[in-house]
C-alpha positions as CSV (number, residue, x, y, z in Angstrom):
1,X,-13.9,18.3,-21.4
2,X,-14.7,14.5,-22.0
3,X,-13.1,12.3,-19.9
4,X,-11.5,9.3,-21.5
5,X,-12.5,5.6,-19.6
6,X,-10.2,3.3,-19.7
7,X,-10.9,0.0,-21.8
8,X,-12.9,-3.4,-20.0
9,X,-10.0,-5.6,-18.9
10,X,-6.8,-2.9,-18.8
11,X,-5.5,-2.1,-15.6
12,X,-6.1,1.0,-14.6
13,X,-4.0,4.2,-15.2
14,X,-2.5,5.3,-12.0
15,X,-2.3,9.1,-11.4
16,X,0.2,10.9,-10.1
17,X,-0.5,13.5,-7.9
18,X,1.8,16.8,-9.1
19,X,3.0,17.2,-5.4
20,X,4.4,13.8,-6.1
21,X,6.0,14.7,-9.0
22,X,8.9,17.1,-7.8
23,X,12.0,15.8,-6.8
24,X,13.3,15.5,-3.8
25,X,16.3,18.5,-4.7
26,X,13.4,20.5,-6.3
27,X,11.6,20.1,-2.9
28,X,15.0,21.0,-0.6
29,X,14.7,24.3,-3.1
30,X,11.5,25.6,-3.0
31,X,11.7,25.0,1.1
32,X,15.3,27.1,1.1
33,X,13.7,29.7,-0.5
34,X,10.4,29.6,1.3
35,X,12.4,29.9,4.6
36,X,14.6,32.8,2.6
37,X,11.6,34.5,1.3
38,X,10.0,34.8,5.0
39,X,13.1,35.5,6.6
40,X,13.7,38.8,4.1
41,X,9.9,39.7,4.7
42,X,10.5,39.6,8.6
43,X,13.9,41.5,7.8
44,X,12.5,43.8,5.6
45,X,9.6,44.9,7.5
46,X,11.6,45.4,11.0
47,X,14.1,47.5,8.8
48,X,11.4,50.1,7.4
49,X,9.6,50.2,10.9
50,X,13.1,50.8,12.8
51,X,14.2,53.5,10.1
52,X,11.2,55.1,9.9
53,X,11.3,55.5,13.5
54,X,14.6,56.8,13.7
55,X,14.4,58.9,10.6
56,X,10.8,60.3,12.9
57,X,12.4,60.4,16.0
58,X,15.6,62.5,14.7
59,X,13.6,64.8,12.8
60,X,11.0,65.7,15.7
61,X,14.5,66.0,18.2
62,X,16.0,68.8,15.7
63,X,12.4,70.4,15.0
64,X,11.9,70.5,19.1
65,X,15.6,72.1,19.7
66,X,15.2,74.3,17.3
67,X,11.9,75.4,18.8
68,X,13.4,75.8,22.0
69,X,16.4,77.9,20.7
70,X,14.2,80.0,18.9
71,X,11.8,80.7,21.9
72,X,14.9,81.6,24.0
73,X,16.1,83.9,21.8
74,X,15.3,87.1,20.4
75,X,13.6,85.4,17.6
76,X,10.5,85.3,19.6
77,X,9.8,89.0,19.2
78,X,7.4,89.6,16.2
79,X,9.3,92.8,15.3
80,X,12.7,90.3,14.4
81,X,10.6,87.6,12.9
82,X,9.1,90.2,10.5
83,X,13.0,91.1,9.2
84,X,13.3,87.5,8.6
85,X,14.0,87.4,4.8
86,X,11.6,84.8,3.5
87,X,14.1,83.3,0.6
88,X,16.3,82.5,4.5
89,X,13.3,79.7,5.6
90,X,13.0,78.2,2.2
91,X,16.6,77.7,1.9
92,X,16.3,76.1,5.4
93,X,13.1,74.2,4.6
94,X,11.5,76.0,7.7
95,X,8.1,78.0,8.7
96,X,8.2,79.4,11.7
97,X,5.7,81.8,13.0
98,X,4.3,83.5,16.6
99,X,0.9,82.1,17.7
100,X,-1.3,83.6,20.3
101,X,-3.7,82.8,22.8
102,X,-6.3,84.8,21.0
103,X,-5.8,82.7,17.8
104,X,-3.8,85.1,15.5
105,X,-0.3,84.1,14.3
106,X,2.3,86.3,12.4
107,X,5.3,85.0,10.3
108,X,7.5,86.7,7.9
109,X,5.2,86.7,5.2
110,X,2.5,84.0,4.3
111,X,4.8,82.0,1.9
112,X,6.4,81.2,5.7
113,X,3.5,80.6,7.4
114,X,3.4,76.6,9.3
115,X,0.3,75.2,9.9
116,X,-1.3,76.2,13.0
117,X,-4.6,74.4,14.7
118,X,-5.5,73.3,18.0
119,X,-2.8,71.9,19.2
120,X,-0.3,74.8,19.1
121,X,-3.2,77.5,19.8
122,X,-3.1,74.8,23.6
123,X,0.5,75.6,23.6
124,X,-0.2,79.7,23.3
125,X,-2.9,79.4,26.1
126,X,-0.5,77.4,28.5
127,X,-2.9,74.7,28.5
128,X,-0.4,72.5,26.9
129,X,4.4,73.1,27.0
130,X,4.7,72.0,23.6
131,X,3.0,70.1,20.7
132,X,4.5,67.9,18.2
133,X,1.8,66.5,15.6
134,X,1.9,65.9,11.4
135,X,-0.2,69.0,9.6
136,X,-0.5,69.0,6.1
137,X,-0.5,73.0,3.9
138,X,-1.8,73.0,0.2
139,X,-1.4,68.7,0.8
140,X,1.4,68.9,1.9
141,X,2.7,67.0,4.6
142,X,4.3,68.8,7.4
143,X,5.8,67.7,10.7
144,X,4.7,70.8,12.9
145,X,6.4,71.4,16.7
146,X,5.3,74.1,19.0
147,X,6.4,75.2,22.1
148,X,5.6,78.1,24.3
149,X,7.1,81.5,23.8
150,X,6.2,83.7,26.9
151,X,2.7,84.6,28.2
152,X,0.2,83.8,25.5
153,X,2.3,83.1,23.1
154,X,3.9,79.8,21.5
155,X,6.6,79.9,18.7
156,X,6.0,77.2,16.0
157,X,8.2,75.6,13.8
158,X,7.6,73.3,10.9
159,X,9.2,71.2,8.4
160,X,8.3,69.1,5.2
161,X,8.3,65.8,5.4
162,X,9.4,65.1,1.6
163,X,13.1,64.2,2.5
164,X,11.8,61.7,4.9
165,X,9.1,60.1,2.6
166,X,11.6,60.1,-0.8
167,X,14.1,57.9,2.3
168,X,11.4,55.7,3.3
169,X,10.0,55.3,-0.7
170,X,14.1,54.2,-1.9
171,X,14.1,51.8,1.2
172,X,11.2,50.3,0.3
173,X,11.8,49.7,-3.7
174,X,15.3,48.6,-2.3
175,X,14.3,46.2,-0.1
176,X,12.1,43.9,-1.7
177,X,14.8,44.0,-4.9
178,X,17.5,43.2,-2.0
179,X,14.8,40.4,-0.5
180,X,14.0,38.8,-3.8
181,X,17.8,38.5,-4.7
182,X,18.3,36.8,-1.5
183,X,15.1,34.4,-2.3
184,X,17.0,33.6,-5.7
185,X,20.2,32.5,-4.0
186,X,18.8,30.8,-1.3
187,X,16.4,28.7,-4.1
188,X,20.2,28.4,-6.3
189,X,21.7,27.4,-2.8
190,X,19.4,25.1,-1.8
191,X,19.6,23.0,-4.8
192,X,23.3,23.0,-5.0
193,X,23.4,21.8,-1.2
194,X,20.9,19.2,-2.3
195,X,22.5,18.1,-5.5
196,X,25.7,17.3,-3.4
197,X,23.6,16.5,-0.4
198,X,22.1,13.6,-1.9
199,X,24.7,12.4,-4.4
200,X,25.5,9.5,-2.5
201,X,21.5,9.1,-2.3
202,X,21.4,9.0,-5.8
203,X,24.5,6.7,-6.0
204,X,22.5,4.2,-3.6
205,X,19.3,4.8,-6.4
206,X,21.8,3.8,-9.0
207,X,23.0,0.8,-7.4
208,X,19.8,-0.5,-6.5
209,X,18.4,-0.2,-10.1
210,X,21.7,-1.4,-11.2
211,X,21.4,-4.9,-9.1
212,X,17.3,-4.7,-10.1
213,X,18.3,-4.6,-13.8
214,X,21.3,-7.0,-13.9
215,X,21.7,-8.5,-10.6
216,X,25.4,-7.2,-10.0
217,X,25.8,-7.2,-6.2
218,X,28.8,-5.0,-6.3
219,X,29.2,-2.7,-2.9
220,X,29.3,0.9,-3.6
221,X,32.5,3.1,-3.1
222,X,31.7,4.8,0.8
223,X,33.3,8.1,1.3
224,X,32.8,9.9,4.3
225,X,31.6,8.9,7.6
226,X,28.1,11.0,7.9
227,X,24.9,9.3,8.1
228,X,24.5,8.8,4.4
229,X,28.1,7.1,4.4
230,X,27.0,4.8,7.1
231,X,23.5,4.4,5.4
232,X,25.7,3.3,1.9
233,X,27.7,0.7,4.1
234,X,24.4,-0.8,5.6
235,X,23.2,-1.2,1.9
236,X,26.7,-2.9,0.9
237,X,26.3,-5.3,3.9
238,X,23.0,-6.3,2.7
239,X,24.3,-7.0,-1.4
240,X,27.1,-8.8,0.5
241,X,24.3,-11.0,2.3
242,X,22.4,-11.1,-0.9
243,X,25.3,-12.0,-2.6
244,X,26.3,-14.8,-0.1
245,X,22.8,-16.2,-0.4
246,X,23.1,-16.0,-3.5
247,X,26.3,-18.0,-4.1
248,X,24.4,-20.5,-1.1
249,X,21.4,-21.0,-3.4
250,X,24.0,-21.7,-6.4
251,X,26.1,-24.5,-4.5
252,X,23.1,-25.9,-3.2
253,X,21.8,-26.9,-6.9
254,X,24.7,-27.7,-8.1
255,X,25.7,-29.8,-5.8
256,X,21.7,-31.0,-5.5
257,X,22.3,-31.7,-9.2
258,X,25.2,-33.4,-9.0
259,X,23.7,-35.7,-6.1
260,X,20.7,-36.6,-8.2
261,X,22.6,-37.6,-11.3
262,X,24.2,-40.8,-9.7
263,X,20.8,-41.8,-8.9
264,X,18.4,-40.9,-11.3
265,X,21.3,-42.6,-14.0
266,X,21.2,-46.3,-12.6
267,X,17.5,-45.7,-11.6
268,X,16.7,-45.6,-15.6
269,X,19.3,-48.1,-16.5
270,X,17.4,-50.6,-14.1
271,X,14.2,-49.2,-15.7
272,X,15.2,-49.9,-18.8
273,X,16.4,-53.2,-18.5
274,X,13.3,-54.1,-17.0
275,X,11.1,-52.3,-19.9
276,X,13.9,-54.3,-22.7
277,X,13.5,-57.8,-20.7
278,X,9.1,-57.5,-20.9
279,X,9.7,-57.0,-25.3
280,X,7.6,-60.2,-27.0
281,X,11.3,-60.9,-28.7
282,X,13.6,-60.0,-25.6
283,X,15.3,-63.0,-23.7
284,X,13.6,-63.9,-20.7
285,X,15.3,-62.8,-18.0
286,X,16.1,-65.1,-14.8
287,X,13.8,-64.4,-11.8
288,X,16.4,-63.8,-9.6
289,X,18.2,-60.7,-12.3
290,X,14.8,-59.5,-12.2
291,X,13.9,-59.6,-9.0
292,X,17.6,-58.1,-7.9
293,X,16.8,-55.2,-10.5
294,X,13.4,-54.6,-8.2
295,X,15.3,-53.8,-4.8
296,X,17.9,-51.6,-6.8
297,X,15.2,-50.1,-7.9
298,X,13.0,-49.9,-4.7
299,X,16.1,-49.2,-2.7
300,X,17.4,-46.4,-5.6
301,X,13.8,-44.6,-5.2
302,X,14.0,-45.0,-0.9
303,X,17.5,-43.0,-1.7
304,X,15.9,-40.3,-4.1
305,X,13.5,-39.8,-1.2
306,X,15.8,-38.9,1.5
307,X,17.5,-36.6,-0.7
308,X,14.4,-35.2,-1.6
309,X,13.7,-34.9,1.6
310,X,17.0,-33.3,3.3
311,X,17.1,-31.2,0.4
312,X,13.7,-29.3,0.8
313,X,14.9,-29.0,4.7
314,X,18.0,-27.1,3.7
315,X,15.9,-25.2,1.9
316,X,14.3,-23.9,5.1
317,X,18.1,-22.7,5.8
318,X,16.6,-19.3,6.6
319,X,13.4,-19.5,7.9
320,X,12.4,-19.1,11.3
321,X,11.1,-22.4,13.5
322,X,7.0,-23.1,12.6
323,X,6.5,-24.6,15.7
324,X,8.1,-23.9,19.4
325,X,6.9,-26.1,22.1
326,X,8.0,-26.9,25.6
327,X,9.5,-30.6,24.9
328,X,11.6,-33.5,26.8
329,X,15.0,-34.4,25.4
330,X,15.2,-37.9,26.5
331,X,11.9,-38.8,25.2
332,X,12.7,-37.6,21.3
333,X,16.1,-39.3,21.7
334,X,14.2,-42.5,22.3
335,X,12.4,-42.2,19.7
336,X,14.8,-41.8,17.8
337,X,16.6,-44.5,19.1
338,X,13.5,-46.8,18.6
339,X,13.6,-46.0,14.6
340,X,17.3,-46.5,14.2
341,X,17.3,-49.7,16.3
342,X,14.9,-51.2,13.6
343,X,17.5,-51.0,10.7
344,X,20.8,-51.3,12.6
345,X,21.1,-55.3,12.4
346,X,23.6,-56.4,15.0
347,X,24.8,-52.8,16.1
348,X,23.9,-52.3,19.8
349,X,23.7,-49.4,22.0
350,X,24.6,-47.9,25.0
351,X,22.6,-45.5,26.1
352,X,22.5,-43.0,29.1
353,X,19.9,-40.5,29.2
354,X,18.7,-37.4,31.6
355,X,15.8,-35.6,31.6
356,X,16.1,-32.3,29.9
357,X,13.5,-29.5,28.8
358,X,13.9,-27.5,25.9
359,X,11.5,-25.3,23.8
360,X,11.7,-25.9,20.3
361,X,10.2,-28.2,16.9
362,X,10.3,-32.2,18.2
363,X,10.3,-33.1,14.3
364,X,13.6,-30.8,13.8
365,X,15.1,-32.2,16.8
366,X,14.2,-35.8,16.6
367,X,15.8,-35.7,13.1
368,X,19.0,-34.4,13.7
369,X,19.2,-37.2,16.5
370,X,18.2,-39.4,14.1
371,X,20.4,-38.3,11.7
372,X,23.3,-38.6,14.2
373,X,22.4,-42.1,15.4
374,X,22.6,-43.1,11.6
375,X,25.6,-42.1,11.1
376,X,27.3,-44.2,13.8
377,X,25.3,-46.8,13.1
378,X,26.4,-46.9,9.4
379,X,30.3,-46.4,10.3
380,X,29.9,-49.0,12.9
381,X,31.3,-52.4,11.5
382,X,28.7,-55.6,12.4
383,X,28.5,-56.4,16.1
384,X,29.8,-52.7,16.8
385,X,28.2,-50.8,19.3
386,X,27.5,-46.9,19.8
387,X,27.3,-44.7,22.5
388,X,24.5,-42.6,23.3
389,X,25.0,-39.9,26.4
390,X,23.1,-37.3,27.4
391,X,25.9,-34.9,29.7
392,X,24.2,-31.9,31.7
393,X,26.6,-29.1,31.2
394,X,27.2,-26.0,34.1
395,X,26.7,-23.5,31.9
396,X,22.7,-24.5,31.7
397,X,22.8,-27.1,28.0
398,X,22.6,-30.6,27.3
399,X,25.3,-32.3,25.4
400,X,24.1,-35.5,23.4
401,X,27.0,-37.1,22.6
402,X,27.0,-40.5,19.6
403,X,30.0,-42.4,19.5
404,X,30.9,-45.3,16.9
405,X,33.0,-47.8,17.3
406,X,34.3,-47.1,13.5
407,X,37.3,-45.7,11.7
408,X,36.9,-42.4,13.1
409,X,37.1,-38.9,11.3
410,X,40.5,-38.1,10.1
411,X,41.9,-34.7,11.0
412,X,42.0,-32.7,7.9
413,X,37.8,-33.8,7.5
414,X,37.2,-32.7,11.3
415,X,36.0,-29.0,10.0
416,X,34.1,-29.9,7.0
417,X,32.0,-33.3,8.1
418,X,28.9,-30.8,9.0
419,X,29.0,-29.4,5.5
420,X,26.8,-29.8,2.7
421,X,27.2,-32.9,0.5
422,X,31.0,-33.2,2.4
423,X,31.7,-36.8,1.8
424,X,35.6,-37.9,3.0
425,X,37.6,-39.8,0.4
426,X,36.8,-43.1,2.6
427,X,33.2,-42.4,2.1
428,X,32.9,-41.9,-1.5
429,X,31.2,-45.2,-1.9
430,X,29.4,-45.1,0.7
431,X,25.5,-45.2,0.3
432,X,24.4,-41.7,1.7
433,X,23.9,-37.7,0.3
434,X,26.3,-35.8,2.6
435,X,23.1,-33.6,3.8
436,X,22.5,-35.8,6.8
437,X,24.7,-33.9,9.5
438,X,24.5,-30.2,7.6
439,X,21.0,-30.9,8.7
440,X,21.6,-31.5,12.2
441,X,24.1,-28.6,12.0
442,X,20.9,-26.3,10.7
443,X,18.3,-27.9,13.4
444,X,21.2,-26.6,16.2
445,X,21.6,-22.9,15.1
446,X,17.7,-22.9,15.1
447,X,17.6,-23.6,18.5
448,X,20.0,-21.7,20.0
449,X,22.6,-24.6,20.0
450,X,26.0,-26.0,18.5
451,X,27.4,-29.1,16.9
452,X,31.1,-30.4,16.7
453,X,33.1,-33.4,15.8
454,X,36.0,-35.3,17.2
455,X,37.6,-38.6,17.9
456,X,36.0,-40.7,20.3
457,X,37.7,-43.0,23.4
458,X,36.1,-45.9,21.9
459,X,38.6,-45.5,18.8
460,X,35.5,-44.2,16.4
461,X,34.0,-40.8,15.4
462,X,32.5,-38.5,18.1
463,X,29.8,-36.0,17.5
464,X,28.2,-33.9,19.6
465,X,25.0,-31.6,19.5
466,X,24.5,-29.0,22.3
467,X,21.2,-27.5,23.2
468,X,19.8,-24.9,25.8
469,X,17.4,-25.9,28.1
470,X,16.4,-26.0,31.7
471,X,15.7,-28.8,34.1
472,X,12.1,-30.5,33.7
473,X,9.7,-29.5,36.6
474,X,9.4,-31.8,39.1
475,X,6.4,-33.9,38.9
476,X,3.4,-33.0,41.7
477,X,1.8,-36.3,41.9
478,X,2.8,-38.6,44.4
């Protein structure tokens, strides 16, 4: 047989074993009737053994009484066994006959005559009571029973074992016909019990290749509350998780998209006046319009950044921290505070800090605290100041509370202001993405943490970020 090779370059043909190619209800089948089939071969076997035995064991108890009736009785005396009419024993499917010690034996005639060896000429010569053995006469099988008769003499009795052997050759045709029926229904019963068995298996194959194929997250109807029920409402809470990511991933473009539009539109309309105002026959254009249209410009691409930026970091909404190390609250919150104090003109801070450990990512954590500090800094009106505190809490956190000295939050935007891309109707004009505190929001479940939002004492907006931590180790030098 020539074996085909596959051409240079194709990928190659992967074979499936045949083991593999059965189903799983195939497989539940063949192992029912496996189990069925050595089940009615155990059965079977103990049932021939047992009634052969019993059929073996009755027979040689009737052969023996019989004996010993017929020893007892007159029967024993050759002159009576010699009336015996012949056609009497064959009716009776007996032999009987007198055996001596010197060997000879007499019966009614030889038609009647058991057979006689060793073991009943013991019996004669009172070496042995009684005999009970399997002779055979003209091949014929024979179960043969002596027992003694008087001095030197035993009376013998035997009978064919035909009606036993036609019993024990029905049982066994019947048996395995019985056995293999049984095999058939446990094979038919073993698939039916798998094909309802795994029908909510195969509706969970279904679904799968149906969300595969077309991407509907639908759950699948449960019923029941067995293990493959519960298995089915595991699988519907994950397409409800896929389908919430799902619809997370969708806002998160759309509203990406929408952010980027505002943008990217004036950033080409300053581009283009530019490229228009550098044409041989365009007006020349003043050097302060021009040099206004380069800070919209740099200032529009600074602004395409950050959102750049906050928008790959949402991104990360579901991936674990990259790196966990043992770090010092107050010292990332001054560094925070030493970047926002750089851009916030006239705003000035009050600041009270503790020293705090906490394990986590300092770049997460120092921009969410950034991020914070922006935001009061950018609500703050000139002069303003903002509060930084650091508040030890009993229950083993640090509370970083930033307070302006702004407008405040108004009550119906409390819940939403850690959002993505929230903006308040008083902020709409505002320069900003509305991904700045969703991203502090993120860096606090990350860590184990919490973020809220309320009105401050000061008359402004207060917001609040709450980490775990422990108390720094005290320092061993002097």
């Amino acid at each position: 047989m020539t074996r085909t090779e596959p051409p240079p370059g194709a990928p190659a043909r992967q074979v499936v074993p045949d083991r593999e190619r059965f189903t799983l209800r195939a497989r539940i089948g063949v192992l029912a009737a496996l189990v069925a089939a050595a089940m009615v071969l155990l059965v079977s076997a103990a049932a021939f053994l047992v009634v052969r035995q019993n059929l073996s064991s009755t027979l040689d108890e009737t052969l023996y009484q019989r004996a010993t009736a017929a020893a007892q009785s007159d029967l024993a005396s050759p002159q009576l066994l010699a009336t015996i009419p012949p056609a009497v024993l064959g009716a009776a499917d007996l032999h009987i006959a007198l055996v001596y010690s010197s060997g000879l034996a007499s019966s009614a005639d030889d038609s009647s005559r058991p057979p006689v060896g060793d073991d009943e000429l013991a019996v004669a010569q009172g070496i042995a009571t009684e005999s009970i053995r399997t002779g055979s006469l003209d091949r014929v099988p024979y179960r043969v029973v002596a027992v003694q008769a008087g001095p030197g003499r035993a009376l013998v009795i035997a009978q064919k074992l035909d009606s036993v052997t036609k019993v024990m050759s029905r049982l066994g045709t019947a048996l395995p016909l019985v056995g293999l029926g049984g095999v058939i229904l446990a094979a038919l019963a073993g698939v039916a019990v798998a094909r309802t068995g795994l029908r909510p298996v195969q509706r969970l194959t279904a679904a799968t290749e149906r969300v595969a194929t077309t991407g509907d997250l639908r759950p699948i109807p449960i019923s029941g509350s067995d293990e493959l029920a519960r298995l089915t409402q595991s699988f519907n809470a994950m397409l409800g998780a896929l389908a919430a990511s799902r619809e997370q991933q969708r806002r998160l473009v759309a509203d990406a998209g929408h952010e980027l539009r505002t943008p990217l539109t004036s950033l080409r309309t300053n581009l283009e006046l530019l490229a228009a105002a550098d044409r041989p026959d365009a007006p020349s254009l003043p050097a302060e319009d021009r040099e206004e249209l380069l800070h919209d410009v740099r200032a529009q691409v600074e602004e395409l950044s950050h959102l750049v930026g906050d928008l790959v970091e949402l991104a990360r909404d579901d991936a674990p921290m990259i790196t966990t190390e043992a770090l010092e609250l107050g010292e990332i919150v001054e560094r925070a505070l030493a970047r926002v104090r750089r851009r916030a003109g006239e705003t000035t801070f009050d600041v009270t800090l503790h020293r705090w450990a906490v394990d986590g990512d300092s770049t997460a954590l120092e921009r969410a605290v950034l991020n914070l500090l922006d935001n009061a800094v950018k609500w703050s009106p000139p002069g303003g100041r903002v509060r930084v505190s650091m508040i030890p809490m009993p229950d083993a956190s640090m509370v970083i509370e930033v307070a302006d000295s702004g407008a405040g939050i108004a009550a119906e935007d409390l819940p939403h202001v850690f959002d993505r891309f929230y903006r308040a109707d008083t902020s709409r004009t505002m320069p900003g993405s509305g991904l700045g505190l969703s991203i502090v929001a993120q860096a606090a479940a990350r860590h184990g943490g919490a973020v809220w939002a309320g009105q401050a004492p000061e008359g402004g907006a207060l917001l609040a970020l709450r980490l775990p931590g422990r108390p720094p180790e005290p320092d061993p030098s002097p």
